[in-house]
Residue frames as qw, qx, qy, qz and C-alpha x, y, z in Angstrom:
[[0.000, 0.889, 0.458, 0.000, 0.00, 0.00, 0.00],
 [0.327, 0.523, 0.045, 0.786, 1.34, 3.71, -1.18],
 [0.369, -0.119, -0.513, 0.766, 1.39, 6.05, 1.44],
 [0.418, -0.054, -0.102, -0.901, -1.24, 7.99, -0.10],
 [0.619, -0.309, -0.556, -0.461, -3.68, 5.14, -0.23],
 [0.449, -0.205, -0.702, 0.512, -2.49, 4.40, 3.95],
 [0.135, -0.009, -0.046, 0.990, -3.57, 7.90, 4.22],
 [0.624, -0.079, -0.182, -0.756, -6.85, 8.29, 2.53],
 [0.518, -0.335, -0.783, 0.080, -7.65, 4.62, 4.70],
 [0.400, -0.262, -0.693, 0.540, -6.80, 6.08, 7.73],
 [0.186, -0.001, -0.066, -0.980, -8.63, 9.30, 7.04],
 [0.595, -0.167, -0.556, -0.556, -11.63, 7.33, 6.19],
 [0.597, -0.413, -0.652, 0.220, -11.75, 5.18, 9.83],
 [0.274, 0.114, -0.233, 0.926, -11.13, 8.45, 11.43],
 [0.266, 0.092, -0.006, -0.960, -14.29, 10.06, 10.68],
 [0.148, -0.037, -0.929, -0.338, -15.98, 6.75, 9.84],
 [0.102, 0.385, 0.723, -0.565, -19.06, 7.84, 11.84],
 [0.025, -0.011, -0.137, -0.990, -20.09, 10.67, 10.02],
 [0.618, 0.204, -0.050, -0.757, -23.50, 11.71, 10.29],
 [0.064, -0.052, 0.996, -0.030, -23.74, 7.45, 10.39],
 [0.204, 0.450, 0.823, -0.280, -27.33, 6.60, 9.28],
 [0.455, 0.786, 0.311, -0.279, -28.01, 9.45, 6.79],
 [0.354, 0.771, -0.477, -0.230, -24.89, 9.70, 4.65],
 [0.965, 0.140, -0.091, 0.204, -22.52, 6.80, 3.48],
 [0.661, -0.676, 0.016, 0.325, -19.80, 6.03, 5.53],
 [0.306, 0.862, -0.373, -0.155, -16.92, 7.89, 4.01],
 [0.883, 0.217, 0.166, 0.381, -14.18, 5.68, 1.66],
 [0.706, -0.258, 0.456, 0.476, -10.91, 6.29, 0.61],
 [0.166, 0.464, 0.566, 0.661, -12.35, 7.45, -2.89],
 [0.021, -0.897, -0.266, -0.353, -14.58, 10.09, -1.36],
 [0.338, -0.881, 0.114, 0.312, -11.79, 11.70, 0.29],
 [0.526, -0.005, 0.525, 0.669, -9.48, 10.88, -2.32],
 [0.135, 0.737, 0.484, 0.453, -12.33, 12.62, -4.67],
 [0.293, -0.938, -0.134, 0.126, -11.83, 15.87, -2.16],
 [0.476, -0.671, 0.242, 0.514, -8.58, 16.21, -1.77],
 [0.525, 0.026, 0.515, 0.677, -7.75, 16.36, -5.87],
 [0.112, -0.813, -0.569, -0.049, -9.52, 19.28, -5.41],
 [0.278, -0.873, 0.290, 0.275, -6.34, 21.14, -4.14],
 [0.246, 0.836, -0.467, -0.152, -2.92, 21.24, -6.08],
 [0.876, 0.067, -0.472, 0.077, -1.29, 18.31, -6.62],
 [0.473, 0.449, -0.540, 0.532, 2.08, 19.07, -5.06],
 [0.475, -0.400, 0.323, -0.714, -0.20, 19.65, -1.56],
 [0.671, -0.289, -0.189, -0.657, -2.06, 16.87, -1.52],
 [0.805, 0.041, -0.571, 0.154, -0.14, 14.49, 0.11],
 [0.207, 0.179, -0.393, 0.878, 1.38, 16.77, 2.57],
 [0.457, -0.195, 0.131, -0.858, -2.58, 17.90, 3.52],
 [0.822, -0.305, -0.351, -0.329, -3.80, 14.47, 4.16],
 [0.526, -0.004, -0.615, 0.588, -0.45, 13.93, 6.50],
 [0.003, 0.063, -0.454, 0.889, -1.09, 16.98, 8.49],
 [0.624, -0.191, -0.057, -0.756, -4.97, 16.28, 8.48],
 [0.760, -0.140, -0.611, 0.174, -4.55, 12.44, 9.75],
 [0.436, 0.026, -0.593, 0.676, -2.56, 14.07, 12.60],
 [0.394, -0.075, 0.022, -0.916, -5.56, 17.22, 13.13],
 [0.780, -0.189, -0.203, -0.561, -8.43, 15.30, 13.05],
 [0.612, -0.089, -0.753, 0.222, -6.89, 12.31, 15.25],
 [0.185, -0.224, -0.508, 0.811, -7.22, 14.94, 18.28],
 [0.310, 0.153, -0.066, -0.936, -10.08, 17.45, 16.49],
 [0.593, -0.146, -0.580, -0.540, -12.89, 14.86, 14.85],
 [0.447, -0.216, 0.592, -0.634, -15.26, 13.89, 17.93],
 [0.314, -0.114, -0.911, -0.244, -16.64, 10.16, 17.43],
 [0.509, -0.350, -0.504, -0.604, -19.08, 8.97, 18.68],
 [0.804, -0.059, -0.424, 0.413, -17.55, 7.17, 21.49],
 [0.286, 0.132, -0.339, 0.887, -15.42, 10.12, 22.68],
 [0.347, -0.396, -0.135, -0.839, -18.87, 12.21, 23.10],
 [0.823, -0.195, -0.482, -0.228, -20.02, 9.08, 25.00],
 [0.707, 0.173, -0.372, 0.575, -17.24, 8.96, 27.12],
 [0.243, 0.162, -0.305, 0.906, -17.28, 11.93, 28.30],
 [0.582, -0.432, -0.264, -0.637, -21.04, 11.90, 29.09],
 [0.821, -0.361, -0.412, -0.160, -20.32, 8.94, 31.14],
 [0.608, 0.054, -0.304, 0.731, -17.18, 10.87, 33.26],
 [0.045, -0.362, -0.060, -0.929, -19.55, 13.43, 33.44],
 [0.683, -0.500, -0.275, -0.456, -22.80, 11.81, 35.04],
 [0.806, -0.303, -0.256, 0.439, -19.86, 9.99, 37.98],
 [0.363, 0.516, -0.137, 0.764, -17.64, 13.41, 37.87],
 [0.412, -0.472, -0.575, 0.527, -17.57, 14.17, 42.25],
 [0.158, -0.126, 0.011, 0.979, -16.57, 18.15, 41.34],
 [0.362, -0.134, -0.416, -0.823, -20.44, 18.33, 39.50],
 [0.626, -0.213, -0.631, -0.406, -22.17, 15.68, 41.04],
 [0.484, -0.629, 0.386, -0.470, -21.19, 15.23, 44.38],
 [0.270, -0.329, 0.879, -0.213, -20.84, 11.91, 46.54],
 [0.412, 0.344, 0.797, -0.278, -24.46, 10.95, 45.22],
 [0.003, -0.102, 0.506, 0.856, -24.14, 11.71, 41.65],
 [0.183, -0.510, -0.840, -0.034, -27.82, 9.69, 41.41],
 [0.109, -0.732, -0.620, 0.259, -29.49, 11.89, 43.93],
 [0.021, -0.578, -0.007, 0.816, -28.01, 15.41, 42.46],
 [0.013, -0.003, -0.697, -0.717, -29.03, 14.30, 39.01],
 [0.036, -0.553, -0.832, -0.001, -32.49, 13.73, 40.25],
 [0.174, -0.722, -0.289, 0.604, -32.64, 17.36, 41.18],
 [0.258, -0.171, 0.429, 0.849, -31.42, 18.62, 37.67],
 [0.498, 0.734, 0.274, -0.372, -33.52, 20.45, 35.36],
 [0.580, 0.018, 0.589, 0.563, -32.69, 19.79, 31.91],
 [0.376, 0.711, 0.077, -0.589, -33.37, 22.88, 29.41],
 [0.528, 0.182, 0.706, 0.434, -34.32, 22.34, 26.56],
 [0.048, 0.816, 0.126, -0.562, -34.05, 25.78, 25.15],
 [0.270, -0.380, 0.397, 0.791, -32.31, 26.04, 22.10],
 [0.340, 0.685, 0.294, -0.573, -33.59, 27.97, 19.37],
 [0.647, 0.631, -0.292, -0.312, -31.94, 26.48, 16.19],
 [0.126, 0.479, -0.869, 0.011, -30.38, 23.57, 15.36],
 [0.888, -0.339, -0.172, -0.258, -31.00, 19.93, 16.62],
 [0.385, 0.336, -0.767, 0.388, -27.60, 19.37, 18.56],
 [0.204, -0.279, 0.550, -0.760, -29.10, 19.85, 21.90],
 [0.907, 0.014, 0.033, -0.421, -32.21, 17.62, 21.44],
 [0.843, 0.389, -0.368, 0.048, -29.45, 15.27, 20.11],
 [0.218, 0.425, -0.713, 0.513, -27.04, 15.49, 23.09],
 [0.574, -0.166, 0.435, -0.673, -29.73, 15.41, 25.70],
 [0.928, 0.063, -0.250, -0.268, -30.73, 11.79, 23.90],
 [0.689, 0.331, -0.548, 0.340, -27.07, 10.51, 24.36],
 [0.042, -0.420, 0.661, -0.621, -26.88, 12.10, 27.83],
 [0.468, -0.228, 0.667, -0.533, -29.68, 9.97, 28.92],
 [0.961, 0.000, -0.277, -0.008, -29.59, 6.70, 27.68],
 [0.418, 0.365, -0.578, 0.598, -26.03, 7.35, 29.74],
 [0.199, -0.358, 0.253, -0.876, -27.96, 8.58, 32.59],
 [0.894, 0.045, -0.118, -0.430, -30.08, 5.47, 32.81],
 [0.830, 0.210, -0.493, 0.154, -27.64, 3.19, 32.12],
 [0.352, 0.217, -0.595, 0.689, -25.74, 4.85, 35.62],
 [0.180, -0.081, 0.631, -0.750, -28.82, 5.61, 37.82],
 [0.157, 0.352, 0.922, 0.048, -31.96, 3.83, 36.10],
 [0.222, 0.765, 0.449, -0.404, -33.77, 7.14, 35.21],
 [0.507, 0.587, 0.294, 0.558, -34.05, 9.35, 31.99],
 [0.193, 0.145, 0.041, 0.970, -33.64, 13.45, 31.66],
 [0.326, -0.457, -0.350, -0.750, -37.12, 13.64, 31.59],
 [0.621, -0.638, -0.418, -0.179, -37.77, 12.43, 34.94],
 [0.556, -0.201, -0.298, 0.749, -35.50, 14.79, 36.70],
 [0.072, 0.189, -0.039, 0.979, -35.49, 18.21, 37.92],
 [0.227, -0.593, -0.736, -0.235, -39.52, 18.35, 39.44],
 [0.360, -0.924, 0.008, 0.131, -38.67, 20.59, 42.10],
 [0.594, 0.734, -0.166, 0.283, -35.17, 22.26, 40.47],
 [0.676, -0.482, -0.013, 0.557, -31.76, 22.25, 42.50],
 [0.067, -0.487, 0.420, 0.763, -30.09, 23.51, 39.25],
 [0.611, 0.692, 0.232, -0.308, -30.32, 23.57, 36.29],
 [0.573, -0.375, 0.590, 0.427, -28.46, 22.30, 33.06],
 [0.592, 0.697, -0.046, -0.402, -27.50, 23.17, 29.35],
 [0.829, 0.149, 0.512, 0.170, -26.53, 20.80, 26.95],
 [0.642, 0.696, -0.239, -0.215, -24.80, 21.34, 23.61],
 [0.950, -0.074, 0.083, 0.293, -22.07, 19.68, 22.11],
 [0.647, -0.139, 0.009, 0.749, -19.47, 22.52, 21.00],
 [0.097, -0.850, -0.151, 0.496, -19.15, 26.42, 21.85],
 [0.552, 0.412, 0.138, 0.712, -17.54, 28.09, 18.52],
 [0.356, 0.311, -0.162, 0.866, -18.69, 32.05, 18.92],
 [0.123, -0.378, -0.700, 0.594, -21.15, 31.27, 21.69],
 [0.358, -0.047, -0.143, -0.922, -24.53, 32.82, 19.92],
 [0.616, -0.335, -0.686, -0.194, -26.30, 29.94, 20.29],
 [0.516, -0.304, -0.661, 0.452, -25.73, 29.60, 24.02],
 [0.133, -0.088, -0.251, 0.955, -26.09, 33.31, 24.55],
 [0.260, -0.136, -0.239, -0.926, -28.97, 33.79, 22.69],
 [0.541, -0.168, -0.824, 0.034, -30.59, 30.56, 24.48],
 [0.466, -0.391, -0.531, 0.590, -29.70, 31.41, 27.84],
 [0.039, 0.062, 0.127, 0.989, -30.37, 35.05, 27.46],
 [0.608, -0.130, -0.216, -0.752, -34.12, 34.68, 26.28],
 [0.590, -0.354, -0.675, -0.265, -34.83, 32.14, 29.18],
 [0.303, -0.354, -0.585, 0.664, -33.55, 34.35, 31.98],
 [0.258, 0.148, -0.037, -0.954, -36.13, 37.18, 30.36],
 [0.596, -0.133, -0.334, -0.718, -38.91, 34.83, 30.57],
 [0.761, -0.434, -0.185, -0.445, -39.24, 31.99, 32.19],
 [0.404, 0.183, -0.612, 0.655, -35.43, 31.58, 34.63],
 [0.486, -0.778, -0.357, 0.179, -36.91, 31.53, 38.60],
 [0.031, 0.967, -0.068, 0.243, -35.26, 34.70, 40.22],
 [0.324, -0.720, 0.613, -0.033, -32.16, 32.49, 41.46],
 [0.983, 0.181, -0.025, -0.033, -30.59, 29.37, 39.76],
 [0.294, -0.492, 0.753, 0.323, -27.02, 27.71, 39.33],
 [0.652, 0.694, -0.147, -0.269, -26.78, 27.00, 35.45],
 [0.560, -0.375, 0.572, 0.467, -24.39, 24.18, 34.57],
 [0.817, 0.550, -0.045, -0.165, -23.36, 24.25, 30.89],
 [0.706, -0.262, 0.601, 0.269, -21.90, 21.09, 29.56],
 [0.412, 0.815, -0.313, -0.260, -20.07, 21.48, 26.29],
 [0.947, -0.009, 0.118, 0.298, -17.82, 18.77, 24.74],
 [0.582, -0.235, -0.040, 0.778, -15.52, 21.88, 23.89],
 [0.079, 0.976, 0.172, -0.112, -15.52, 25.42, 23.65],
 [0.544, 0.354, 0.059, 0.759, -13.65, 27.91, 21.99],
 [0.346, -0.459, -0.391, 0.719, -12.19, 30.58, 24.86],
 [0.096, -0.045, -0.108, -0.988, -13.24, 33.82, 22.99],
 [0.469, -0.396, -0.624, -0.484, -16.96, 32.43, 22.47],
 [0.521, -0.550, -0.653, 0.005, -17.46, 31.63, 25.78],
 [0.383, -0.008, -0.171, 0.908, -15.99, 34.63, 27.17],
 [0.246, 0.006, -0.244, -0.938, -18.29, 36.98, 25.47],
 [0.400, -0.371, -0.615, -0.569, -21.09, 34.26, 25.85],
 [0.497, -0.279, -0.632, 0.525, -20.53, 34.30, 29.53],
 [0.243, -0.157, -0.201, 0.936, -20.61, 37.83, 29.77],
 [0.219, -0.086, -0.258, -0.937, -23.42, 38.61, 28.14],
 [0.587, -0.396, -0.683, -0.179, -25.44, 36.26, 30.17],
 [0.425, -0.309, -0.455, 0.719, -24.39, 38.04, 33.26],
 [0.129, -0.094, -0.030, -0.987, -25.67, 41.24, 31.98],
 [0.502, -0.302, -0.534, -0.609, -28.81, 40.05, 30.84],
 [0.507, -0.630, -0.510, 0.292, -29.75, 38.49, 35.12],
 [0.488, -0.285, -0.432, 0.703, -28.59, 41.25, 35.64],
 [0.191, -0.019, 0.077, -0.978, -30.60, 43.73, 34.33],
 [0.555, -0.242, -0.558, -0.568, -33.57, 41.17, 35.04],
 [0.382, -0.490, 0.431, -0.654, -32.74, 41.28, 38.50],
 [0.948, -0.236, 0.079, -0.200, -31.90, 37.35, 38.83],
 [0.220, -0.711, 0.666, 0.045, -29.29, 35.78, 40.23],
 [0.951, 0.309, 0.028, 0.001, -28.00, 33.51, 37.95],
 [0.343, -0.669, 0.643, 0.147, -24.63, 31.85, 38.44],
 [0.886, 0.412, -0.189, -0.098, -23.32, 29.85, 35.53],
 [0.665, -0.396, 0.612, 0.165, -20.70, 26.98, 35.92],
 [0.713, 0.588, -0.195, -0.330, -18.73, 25.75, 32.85],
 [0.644, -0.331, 0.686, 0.076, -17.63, 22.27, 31.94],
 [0.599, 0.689, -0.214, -0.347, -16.21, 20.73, 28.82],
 [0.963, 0.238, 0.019, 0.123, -14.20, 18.04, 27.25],
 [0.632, 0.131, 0.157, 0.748, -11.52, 20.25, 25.59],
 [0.032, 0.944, 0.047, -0.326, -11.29, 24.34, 26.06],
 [0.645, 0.218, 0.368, 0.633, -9.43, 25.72, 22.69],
 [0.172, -0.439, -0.023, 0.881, -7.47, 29.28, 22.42],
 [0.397, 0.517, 0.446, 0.613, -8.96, 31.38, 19.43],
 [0.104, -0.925, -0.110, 0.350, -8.68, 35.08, 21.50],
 [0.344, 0.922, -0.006, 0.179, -7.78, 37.64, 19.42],
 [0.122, -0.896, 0.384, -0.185, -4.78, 38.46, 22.14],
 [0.799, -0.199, 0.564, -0.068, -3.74, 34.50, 22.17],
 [0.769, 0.564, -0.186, -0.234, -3.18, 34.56, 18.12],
 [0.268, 0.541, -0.797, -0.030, 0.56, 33.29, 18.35],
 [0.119, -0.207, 0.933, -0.271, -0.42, 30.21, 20.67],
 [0.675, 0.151, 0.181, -0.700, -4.11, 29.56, 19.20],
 [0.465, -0.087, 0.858, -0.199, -5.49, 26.50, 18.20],
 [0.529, 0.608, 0.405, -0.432, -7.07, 27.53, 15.39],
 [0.648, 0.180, 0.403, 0.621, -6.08, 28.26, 11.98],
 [0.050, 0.949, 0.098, -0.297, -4.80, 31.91, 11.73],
 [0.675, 0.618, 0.051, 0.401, -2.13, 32.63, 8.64],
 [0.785, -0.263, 0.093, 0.553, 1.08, 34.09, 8.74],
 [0.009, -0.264, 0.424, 0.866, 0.97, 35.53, 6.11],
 [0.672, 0.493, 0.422, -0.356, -1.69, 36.06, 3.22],
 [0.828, 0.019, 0.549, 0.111, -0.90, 34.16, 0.08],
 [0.158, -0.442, 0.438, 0.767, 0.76, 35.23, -2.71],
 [0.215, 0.341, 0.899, 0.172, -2.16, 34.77, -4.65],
 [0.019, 0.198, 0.177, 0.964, -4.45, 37.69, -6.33],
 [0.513, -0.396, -0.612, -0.453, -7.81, 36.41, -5.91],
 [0.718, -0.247, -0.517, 0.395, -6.78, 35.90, -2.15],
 [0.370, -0.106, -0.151, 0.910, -4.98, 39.02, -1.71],
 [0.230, -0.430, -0.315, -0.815, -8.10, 41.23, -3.31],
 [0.590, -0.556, -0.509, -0.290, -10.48, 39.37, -0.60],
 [0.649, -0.305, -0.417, 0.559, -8.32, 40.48, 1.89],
 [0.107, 0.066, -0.090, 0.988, -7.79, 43.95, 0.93],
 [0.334, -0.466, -0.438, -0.692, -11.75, 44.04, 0.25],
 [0.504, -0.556, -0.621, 0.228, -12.42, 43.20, 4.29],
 [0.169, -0.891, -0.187, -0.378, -11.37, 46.52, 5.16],
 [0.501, -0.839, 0.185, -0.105, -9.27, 45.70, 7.67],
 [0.251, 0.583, -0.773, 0.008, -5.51, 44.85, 8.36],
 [0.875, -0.144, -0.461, -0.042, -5.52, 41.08, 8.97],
 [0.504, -0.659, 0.512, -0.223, -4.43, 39.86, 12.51],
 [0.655, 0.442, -0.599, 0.127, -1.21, 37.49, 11.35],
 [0.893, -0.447, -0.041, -0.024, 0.11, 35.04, 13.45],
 [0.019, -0.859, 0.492, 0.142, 3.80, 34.45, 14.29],
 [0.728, 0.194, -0.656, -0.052, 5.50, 31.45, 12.96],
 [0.108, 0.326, -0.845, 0.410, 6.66, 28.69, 15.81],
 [0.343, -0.156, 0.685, -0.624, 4.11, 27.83, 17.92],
 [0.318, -0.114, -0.802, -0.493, 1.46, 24.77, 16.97],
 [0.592, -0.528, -0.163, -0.587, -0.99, 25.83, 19.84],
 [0.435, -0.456, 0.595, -0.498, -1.42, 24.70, 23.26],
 [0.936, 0.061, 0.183, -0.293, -3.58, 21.10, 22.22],
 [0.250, -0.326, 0.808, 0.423, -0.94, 20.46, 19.93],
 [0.708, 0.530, 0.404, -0.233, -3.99, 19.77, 17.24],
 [0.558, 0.743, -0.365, -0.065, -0.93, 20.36, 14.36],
 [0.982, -0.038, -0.035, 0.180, 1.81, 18.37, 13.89],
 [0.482, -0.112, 0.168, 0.853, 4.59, 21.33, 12.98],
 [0.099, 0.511, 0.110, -0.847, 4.72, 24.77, 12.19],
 [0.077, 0.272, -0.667, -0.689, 5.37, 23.61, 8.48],
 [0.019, -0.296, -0.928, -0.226, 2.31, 21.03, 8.60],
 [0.058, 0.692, 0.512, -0.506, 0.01, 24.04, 10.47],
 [0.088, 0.676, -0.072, -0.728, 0.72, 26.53, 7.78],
 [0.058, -0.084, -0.839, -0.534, 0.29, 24.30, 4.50],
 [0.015, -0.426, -0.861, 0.277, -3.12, 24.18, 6.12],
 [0.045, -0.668, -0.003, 0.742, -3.43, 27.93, 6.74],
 [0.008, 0.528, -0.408, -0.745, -2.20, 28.93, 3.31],
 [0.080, -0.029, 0.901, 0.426, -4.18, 26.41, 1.49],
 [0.075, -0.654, -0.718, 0.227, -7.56, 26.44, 3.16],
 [0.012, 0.628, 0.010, -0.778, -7.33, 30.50, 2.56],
 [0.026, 0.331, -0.634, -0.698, -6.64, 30.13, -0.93],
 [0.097, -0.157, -0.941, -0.285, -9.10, 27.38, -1.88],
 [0.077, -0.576, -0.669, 0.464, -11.96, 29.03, 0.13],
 [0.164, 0.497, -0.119, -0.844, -11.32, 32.29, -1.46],
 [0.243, 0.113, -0.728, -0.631, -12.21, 30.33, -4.80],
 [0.037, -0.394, -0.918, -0.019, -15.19, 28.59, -3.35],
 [0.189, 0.635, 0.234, -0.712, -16.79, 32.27, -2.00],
 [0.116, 0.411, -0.463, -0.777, -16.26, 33.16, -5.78],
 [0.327, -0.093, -0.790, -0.510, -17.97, 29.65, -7.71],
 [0.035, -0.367, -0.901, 0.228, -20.64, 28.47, -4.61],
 [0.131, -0.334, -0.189, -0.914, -23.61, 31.44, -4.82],
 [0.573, -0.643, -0.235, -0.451, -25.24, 30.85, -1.69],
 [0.669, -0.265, -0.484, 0.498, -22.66, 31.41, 0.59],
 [0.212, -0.937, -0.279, 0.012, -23.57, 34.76, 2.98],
 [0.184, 0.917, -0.177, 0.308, -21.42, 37.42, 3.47],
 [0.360, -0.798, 0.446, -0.186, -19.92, 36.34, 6.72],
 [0.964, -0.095, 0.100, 0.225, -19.27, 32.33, 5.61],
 [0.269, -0.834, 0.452, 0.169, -15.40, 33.01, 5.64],
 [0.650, 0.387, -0.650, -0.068, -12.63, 31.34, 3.53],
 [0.047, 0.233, -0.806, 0.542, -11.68, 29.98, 7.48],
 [0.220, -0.245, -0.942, 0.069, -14.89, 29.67, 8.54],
 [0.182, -0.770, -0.463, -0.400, -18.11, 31.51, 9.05],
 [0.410, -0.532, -0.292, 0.681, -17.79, 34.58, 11.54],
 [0.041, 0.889, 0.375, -0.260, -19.45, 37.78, 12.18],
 [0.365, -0.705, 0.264, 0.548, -15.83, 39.98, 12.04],
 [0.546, 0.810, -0.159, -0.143, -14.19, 40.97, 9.14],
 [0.395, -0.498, 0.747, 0.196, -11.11, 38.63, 9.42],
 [0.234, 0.447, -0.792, -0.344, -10.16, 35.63, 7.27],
 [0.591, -0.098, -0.599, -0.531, -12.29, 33.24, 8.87],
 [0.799, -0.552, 0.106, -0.214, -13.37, 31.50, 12.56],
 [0.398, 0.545, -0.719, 0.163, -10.46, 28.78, 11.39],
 [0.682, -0.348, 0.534, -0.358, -12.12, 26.66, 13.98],
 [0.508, 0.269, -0.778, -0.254, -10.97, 21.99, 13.05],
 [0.412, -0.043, 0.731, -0.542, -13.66, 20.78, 15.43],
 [0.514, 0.016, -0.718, -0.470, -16.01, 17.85, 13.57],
 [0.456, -0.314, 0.764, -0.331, -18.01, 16.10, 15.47],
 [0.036, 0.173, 0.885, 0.432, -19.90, 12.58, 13.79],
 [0.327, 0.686, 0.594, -0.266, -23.25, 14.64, 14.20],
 [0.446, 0.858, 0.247, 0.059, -22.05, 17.50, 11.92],
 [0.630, -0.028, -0.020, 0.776, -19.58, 19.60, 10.85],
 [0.098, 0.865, 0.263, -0.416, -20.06, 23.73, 12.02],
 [0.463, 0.800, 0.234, 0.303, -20.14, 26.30, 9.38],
 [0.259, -0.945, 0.172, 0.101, -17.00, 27.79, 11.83],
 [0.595, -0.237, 0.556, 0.530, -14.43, 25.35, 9.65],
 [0.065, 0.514, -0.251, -0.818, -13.27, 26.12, 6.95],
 [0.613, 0.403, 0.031, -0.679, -15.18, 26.18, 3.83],
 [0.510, 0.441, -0.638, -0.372, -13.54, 23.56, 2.08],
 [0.038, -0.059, 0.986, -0.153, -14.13, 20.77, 4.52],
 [0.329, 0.250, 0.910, 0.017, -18.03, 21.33, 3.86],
 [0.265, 0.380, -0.271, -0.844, -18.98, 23.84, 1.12],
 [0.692, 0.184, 0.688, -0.118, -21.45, 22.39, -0.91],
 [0.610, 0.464, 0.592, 0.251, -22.08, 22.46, -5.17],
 [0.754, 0.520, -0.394, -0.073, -20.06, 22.97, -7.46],
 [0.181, -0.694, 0.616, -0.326, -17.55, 22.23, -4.27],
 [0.810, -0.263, -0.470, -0.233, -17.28, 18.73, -3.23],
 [0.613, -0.636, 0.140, -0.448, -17.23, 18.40, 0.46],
 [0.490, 0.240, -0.836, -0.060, -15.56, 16.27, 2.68],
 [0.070, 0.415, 0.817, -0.395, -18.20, 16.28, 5.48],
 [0.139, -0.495, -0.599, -0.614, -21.26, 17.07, 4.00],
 [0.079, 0.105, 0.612, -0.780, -22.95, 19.35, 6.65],
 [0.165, -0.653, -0.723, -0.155, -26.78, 19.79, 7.69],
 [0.011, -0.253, 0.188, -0.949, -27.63, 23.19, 8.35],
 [0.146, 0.506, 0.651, -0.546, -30.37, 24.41, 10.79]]
């Protein structure tokens, strides 16, 4: 076996969940069919340094599992009598787009069951706390806007709020943190939020050299690239070379910045042929700001978010290599 074809295997068992039950499990050939999508001379080099990314960044099914079941036994959340503090939980089921949260809250209790003999639904009757589900924080609108518009309607006038998150990205929750504090607080309820997660990943603005994300060096010698840059208005925030983040989620500088410099480029050309990507989907990934792109390489096997970059799931004329579902 050729190193490419070891490659586009091991890519393929990686991710081998995907979206399991409504898409076909990804082969060898449909990631092979992606990647010859990018320059030759790359493509080998981008399925190494993605094997090594997505061994730490692509969330199975399992891992999510896992941590559900470290989570419902976990002393620091649950106490001595995980059982009798879960009975007390209120589960919200608040969110206002999407189906992750309906979808986590299934997985968290058939776990929940399986460790105290009851479901989600037959907790919380008389509330201790209260708990939000999701499965990953990117720039924390969901969660804000969630949590937000149920302490202005129907939050009691004191709660403890746990939200469980398989991982969050530190600027999102920052800002979604904060703005849930305002909001009790000009509704005159004391709400105290706790946060727990899997994996907590840098992407602050003031954190660029040591981030986890994918933030360029440089912008590409490339016209089409360079215009869509000048056309944001703003100077780009550039990373320095050296550092491959705290997670280690890269393998080398050299294997983080083929990424970078490729994904930019190849995105800029998808904004240009796809015609129903919005203003803010980024060549990096979808975000409000006027930057290059979220640059989040979180997957999980329910979906992939519209905060990676475009080329892992743009859709027609683009082929994809995780087809996403949008809300």
């Amino acid at each position: 076996m050729s190193e490419r074809d070891r490659l586009l295997q091991s890519l393929a068992t990686i991710t081998a969940d995907y979206r399991s039950g409504e898409l076909l499990a990804p082969t060898p050939l449909h990631i092979d069919r992606w990647i010859q999508q990018f320059p030759g001379p790359v493509q080998q080099p981008m399925l190494a340094e993605l094997e090594h990314v997505f061994s730490k960044t692509y969330f199975t099914k399992a891992n999510i599992l896992r941590f559900l079941r470290s989570l419902v036994s976990n002393a620091k959340l649950a106490g001595d009598d995980p059982c009798a503090f879960w009975r007390g939980v209120k589960f919200l089921k608040i969110q206002g787009g999407g189906n992750s949260q309906k979808e986590m809250l299934q997985l968290f209790s058939e776990v929940l069951h399986n460790h105290c003999g009851f479901s989600v639904d037959e907790c919380g009757e008389n509330p201790a706390a209260y708990l939000y589900l999701d499965d990953v924080v990117f720039s924390g609108g969901r969660i804000r806007a969630d949590l937000m518009g149920w302490i202005n309607q129907t939050a009691p006038a004191a709660a403890m709020v746990h939200v469980v998150t398989i991982g969050e990205h530190r600027s999102g929750t920052w800002y979604a943190n904060k703005q849930i504090k305002e909001a009790a607080t000009a509704a005159n309820k004391n709400i105290q939020i706790k946060w727990w997660r899997a994996v907590e990943i840098e992407d602050r603005k003031s954190h660029t050299n040591v981030s986890d994300v994918l933030r360029p060096t440089a912008i590409p010698n490339d016209a089409a690239t360079q215009a869509y840059v000048q056309g944001l208005g703003y100077p780009p925030v550039l990373r320095t070379a050296g550092n491959v983040g705290g997670k280690q989620f890269f393998s080398s500088e050299q294997g983080r910045s083929l990424l970078e410099q490729e994904f930019l480029k190849i995105g800029v050309h998808i904004r240009s042929v796809c015609p129903n990507l919005g203003i803010y989907q980024r060549p990096l990934g979808n975000v409000v700001l006027k930057t290059t792109g979220f640059g989040s390489m979180i997957v999980t096997f329910r979906n992939c978010p519209n905060n990676a970059p475009l080329a892992l799931w743009a859709g027609d004329p683009w082929y994809p290599l995780f087809r996403r579902k949008t809300n």
